[in-house]
Structure formats: C-alpha cells, structure tokens
LODREN-42576 format. One record per residue (C-alpha): residue in three letters; x, y, z. Coordinates in pm, 1 decimal. Each point is the difference from the previous one (the first is absolute). Layout:
BEGIN
PT/code/east/north/up
PT/ala/X/Y/Z
...
This chain:
BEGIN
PT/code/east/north/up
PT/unk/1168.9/-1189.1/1483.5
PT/unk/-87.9/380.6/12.5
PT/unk/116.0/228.4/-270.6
PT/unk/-14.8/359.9/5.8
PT/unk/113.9/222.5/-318.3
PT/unk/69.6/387.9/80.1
PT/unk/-117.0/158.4/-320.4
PT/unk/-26.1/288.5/-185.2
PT/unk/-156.5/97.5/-305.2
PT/unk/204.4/35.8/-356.0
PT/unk/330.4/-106.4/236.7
PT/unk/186.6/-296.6/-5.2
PT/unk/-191.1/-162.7/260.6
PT/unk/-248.6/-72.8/-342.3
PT/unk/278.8/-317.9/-62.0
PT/unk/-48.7/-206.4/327.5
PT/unk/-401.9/54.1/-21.3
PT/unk/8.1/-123.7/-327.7
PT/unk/195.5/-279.6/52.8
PT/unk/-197.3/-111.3/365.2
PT/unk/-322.9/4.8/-235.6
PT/unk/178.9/-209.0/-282.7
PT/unk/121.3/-267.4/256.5
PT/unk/-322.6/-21.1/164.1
PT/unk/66.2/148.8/329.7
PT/unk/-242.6/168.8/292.2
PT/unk/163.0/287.9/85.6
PT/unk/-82.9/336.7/187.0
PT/unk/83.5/360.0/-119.2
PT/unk/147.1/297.8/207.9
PT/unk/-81.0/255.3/-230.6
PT/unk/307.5/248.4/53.4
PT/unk/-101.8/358.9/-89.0
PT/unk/404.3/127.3/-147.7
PT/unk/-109.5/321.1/-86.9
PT/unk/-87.8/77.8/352.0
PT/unk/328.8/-155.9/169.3
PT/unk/-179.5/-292.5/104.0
PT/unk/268.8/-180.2/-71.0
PT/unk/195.2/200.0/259.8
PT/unk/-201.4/-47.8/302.3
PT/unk/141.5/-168.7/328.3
PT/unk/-280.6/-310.1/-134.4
PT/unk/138.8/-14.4/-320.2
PT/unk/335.5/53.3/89.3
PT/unk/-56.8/-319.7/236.3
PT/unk/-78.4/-213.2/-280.7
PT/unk/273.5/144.1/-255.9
PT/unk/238.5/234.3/171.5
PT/unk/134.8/78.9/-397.7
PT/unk/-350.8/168.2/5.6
PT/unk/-103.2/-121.8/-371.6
PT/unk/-261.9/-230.3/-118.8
PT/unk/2.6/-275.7/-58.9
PT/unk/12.4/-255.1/282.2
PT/unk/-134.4/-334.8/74.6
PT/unk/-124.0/-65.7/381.8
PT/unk/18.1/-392.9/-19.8
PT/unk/-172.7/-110.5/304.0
PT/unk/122.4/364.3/182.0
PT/unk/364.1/4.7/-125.4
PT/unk/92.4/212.0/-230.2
PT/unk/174.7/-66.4/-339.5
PT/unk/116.9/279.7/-214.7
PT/unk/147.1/63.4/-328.1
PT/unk/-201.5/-41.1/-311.3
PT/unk/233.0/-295.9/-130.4
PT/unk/15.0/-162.0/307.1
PT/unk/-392.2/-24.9/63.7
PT/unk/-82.2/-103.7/-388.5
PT/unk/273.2/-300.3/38.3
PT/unk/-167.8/-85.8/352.0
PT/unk/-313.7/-25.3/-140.8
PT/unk/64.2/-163.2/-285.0
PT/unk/213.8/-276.3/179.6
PT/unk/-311.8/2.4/261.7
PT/unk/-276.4/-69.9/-236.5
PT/unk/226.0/-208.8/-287.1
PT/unk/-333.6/-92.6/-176.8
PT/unk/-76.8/287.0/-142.5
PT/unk/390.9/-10.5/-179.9
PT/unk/69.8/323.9/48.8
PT/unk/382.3/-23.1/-81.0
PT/unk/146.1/-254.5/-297.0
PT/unk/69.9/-333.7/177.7
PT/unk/326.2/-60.2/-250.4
PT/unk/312.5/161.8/208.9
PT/unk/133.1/226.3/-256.9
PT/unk/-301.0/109.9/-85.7
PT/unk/-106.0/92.4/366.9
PT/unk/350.3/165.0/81.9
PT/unk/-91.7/170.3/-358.3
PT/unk/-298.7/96.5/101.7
PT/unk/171.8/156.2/343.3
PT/unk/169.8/222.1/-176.2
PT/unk/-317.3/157.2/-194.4
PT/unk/-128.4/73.8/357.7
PT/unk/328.1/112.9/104.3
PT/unk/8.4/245.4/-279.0
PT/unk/-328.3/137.5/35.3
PT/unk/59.7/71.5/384.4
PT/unk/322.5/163.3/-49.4
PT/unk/55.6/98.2/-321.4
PT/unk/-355.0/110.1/-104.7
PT/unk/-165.6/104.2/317.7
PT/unk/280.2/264.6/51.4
PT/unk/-90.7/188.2/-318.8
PT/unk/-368.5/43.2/79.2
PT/unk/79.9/111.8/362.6
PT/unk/231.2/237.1/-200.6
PT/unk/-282.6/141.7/-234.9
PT/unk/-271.5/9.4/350.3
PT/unk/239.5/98.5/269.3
PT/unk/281.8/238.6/-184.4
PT/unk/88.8/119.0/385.3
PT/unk/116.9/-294.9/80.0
PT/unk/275.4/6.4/-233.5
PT/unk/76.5/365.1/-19.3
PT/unk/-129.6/257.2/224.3
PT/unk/161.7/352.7/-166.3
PT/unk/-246.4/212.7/-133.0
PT/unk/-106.5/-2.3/-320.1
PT/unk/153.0/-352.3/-74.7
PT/unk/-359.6/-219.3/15.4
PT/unk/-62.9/24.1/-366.6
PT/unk/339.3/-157.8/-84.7
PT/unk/33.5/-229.7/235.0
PT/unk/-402.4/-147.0/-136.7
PT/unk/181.8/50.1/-363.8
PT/unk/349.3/-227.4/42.5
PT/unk/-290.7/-246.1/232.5
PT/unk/-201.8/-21.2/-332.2
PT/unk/274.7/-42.8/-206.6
PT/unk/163.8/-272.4/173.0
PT/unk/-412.0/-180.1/99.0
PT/unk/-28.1/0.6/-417.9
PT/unk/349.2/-167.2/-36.1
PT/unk/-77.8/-242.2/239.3
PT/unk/-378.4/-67.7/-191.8
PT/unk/167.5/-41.3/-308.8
PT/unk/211.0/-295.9/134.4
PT/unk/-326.3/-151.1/118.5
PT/unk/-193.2/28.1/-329.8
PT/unk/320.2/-185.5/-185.9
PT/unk/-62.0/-270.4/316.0
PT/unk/-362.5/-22.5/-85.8
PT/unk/24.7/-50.2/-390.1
PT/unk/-145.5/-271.8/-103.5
PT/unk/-138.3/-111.8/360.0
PT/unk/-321.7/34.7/230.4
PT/unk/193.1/-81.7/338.7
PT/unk/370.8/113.3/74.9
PT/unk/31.0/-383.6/40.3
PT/unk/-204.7/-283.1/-176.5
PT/unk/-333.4/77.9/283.7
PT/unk/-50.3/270.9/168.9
PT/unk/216.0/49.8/293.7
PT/unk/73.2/282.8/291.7
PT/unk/197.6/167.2/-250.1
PT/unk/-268.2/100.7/-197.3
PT/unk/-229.3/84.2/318.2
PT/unk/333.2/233.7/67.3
PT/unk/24.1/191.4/-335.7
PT/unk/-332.0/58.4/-56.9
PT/unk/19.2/225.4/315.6
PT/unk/307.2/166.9/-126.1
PT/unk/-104.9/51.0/-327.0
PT/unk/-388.2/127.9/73.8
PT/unk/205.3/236.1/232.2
PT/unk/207.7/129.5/-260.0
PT/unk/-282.5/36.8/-229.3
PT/unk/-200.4/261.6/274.4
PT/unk/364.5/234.1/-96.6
PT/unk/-24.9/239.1/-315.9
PT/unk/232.3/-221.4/-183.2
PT/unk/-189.2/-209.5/-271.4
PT/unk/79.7/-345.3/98.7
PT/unk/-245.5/-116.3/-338.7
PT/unk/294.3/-56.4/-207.1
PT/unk/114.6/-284.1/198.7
PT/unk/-296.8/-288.6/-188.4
PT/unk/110.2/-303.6/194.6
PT/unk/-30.1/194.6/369.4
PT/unk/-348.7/126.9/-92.6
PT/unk/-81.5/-329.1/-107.5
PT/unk/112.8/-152.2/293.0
PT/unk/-194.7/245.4/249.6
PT/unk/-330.2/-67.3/-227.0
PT/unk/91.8/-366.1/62.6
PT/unk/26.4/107.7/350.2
PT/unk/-313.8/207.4/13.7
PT/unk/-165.6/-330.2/-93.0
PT/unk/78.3/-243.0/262.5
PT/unk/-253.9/-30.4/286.9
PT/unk/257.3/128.3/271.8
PT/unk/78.8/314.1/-153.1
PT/unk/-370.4/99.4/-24.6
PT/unk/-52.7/-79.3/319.5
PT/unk/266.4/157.7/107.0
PT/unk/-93.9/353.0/-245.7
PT/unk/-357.7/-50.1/192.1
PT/unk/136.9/36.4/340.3
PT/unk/270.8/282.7/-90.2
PT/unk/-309.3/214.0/-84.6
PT/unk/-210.3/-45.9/285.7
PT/unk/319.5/70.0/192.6
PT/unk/45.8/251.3/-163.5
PT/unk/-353.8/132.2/38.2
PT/unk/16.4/-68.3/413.2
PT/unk/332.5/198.8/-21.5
PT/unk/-148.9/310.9/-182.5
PT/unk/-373.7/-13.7/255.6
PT/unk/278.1/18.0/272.8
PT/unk/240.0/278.9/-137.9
C-alpha cells in the first residue's frame, strides 16, 4: 500500500503525520506550499478539489477530511491503538475530534483569516477579537477535560494528536493560552513523544525549503 500525506507546516495536516509515524506507517509527503496557493492549483485541486490540506492519497485515491483520514488510519494500523477499543469510549473519543474540527478549528481560521468571515473595512481586528474570545472559551473546556489526566482517554489516542494541533495553534495568537495548566501540560506531554519531534523536525526543514524558494 502507498500512502501519500499533502502537508503543510503549523496546519492541520501536523495530525495525520503524527499519527502515520505513531502507527508505524511508510508514507510519502507532498509538501503543499498554502501561502503561495498551492493548494489552489489545477494539481492540487485534482487531489482535493476543497483545496485544503490535509489529504491522504492511499494507493492514488484520495481521502479527505481530517476526521475521516485519522479514523482510517487508525482502523488501518489497529496496533498502534490509536482510538479506545471500549465503544463508548471510541464514540467518546469521536466527538473530541469532532469538536476540534468544527468547533475549534473555526476560531483560529477566525483569528488568521478575518476576511473570510467579514470583508468590510476596518472590521479585521474584531472579527480576530470575538475569534479569540470564543478559541479561549473553548480551551477552558479542554483544561477542565484534562484535569487530573495525561490522555483525553486512559492512552493516548487521535484525540490528543488532534488538540495538540489546535491548541499549539492557538498559542502562536496574542491571547495567553498559559493559564489553561492541564493544555500546556498536555502539549509538553505531546512535545515528548517520538512522533511529534519528528514531526517538529520535518516542519522546519519544510519550512526552511519553503523560505530558499520564496
């Protein structure tokens, strides 16, 4: 089987890398250049006509949507027990991911895209403010989540692979996201695991290849 991950640095496409490396997996990168459109070329566009990152090319066909390509990998590679294996639990853990991809993700597109949500002049600076607001509301349900616990669940699952993205993005905002102890903890947890450095590794010599090229 051939797996390719379209990537880009600091996005969401950090989840499914982290997770291929946890489970084991050979997989290729398309590294996917967002701040120059790349994801809006006619090749891209072939892969994922939504035009965002990420997307999984498993053996040349395309799966997109961040949820959908962690729960395909974990069900592929069920070793590496990257969802809980009790039925509650995994629907439980569902809804973490869930939450992250649309409840979450929303407000830091809010705070780095303002346009997108209100193009009137003069309106960027609020639209980043009610983003922020709404991102910390959302981080202090997480911390309560966290008390007490490593994992979302009793081992570390895709859950965790998903809010450490959202909550490292939040944290590159001018909010201060240090008040929330158990979602710092859990990104230093993160920060810790063999995947995520290799995965920090590669984001800056991607990011170094994209800034030679600019």
């Amino acid at each position: 089987m051939k797996l390719t991950l379209a990537y880009c640095p600091v996005a969401c496409s950090l989840v499914p890398y982290i997770l291929l490396t946890e489970a084991g997996a050979q997989f290729d990168v398309l590294n996917v250049n967002l701040e120059k459109n790349e994801n809006n070329s006619a090749d891209y566009l072939r892969i994922n006509p939504k035009g965002k990152v990420p997307a999984l090319l498993i053996d040349g066909e395309p799966l997109t949507e961040n949820v959908a390509i962690q729960v395909w990998i974990a069900r592929e590679f069920p070793a590496a027990k990257l969802m809980p294996a009790d039925p509650m639990a995994y629907v439980h853990a569902l809804s973490v991911m869930a939450w992250c991809a649309a409840g979450i993700h929303p407000k830091l597109t809010q705070q780095a895209r303002p346009a997108r949500y209100c193009d009137l002049p003069d309106t960027a600076d609020n639209v980043r403010a009610h983003g922020s607001q709404g991102m910390l509301e959302l981080f202090e349900i997480a911390d309560s989540m966290l008390a007490g616990r490593e994992w979302f669940f009793d081992h570390f699952t895709c859950a965790d692979a998903y809010f450490y993205w959202c909550f490292r993005r939040g944290s590159m905002f001018k909010a201060d996201t240090s008040v929330y102890k158990n979602c710092v903890a859990h990104l230093q947890r993160m920060e810790q695991r063999a995947s995520v450095q290799k995965l920090l590794a590669y984001e800056k010599k991607v990011q170094a290849d994209f800034a030679r090229a600019a």
